[in-house]
C-alpha positions in Angstrom: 0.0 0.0 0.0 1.6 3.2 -0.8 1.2 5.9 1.8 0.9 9.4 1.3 0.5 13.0 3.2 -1.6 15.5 1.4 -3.2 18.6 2.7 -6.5 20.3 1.9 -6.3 21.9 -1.9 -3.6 19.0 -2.7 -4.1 16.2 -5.3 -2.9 12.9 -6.3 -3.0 11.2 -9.5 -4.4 7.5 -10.5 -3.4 6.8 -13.9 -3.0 9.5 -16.2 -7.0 10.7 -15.8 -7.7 9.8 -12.2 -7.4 13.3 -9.8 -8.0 12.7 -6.4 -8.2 15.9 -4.0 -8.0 16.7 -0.5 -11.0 18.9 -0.1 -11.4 19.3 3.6 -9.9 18.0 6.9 -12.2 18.3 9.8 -11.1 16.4 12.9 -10.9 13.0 12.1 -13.2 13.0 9.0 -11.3 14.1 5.4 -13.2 15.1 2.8 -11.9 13.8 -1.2 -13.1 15.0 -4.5 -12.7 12.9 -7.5 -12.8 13.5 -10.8 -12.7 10.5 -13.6 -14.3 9.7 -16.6 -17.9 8.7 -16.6 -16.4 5.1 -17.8 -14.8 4.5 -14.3 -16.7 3.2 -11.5 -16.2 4.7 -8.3 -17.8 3.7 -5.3 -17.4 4.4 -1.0 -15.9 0.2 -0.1 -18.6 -0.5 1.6 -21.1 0.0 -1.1 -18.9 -1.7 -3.4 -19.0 -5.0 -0.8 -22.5 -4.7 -0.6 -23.2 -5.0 -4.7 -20.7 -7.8 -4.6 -22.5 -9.7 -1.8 -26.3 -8.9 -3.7 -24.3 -10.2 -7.0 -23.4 -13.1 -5.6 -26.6 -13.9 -3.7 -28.4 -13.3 -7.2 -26.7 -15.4 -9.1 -26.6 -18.3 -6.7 -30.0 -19.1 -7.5 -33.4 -18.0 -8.5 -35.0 -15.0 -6.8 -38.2 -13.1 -7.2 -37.3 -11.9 -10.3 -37.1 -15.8 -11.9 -40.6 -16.7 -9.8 -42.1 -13.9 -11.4 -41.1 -14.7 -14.9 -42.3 -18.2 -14.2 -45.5 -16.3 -13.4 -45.8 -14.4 -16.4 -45.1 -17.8 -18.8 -48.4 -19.4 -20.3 -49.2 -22.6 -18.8 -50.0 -25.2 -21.6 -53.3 -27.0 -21.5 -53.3 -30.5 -21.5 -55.9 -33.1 -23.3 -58.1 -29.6 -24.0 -58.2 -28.2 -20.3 -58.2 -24.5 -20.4 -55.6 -22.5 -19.8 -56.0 -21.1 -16.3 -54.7 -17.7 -15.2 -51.1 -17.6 -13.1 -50.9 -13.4 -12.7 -53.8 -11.6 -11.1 -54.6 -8.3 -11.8 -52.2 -5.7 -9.7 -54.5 -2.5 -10.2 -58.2 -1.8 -10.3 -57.8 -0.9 -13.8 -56.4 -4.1 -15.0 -59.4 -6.1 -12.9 -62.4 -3.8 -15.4 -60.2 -4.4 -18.3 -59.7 -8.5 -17.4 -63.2 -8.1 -16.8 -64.3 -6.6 -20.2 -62.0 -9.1 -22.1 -63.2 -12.2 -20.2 -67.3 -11.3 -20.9 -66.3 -10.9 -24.7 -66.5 -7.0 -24.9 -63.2 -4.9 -26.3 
C-alpha cells in the first residue's frame, strides 16, 4: 500500500485521468473530491462490498425476479383443459379491463 500526506487543496493522481483531491480536513473526518471519466466506476468500499454480496446472492440461485417470470409464462393445456390464469390483476384498472375481455366485450 503506498502511503501518502496531502493537505487540503492538494491532489494525487491515479493513472494519467484519475485526480484525487484533499478537499477538507475536519477532525478526524477528510473530505476527497474525485474527478474520472464517466467510464470509471467509483464507489465508497462499503457500497462496493454490498453489490458484490447482492451479485453473488443473485446469481446463486433464483429470486423473485425468476418466480415472477415463471408467473408471467403461459401454462399449456393438456388433453383440451383451459388454460387457467397464473398473474392476477395488480390494479383496479387491469381487474375492469380483465373483466371486459373475459365477458367478450373490447
Amino acid at each position: 500500500m503506498l502511503v501518502l500526506s496531502r493537505r487540503p487543496q492538494q491532489s494525487l493522481l491515479i493513472g494519467h485521468d484519475v485526480v484525487i483531491t484533499v478537499l477538507e480536513v475536519n477532525g478526524d473526518t477528510v473530505r476527497i473530491g474525485i474527478s474520472a471519466p464517466p467510464e470509471v466506476q467509483i464507489h465508497r468500499e462499503e457500497v462496493y462490498r454490498d453489490l458484490q454480496r447482492s451479485n453473488r446472492e443473485a446469481a446463486a440461485g433464483p429470486g423473485r425476479a425468476a418466480d415472477f417470470t415463471r408467473q408471467l409464462k403461459p401454462r399449456r393445456p393438456q388433453d383440451g383443459a383451459q388454460v387457467q390464469r397464473t398473474v392476477q390483476p395488480t390494479t383496479p384498472a387491469d381487474s375492469e379491463a380483465d373483466s371486459a375481455e373475459e365477458h367478450g366485450s373490447p
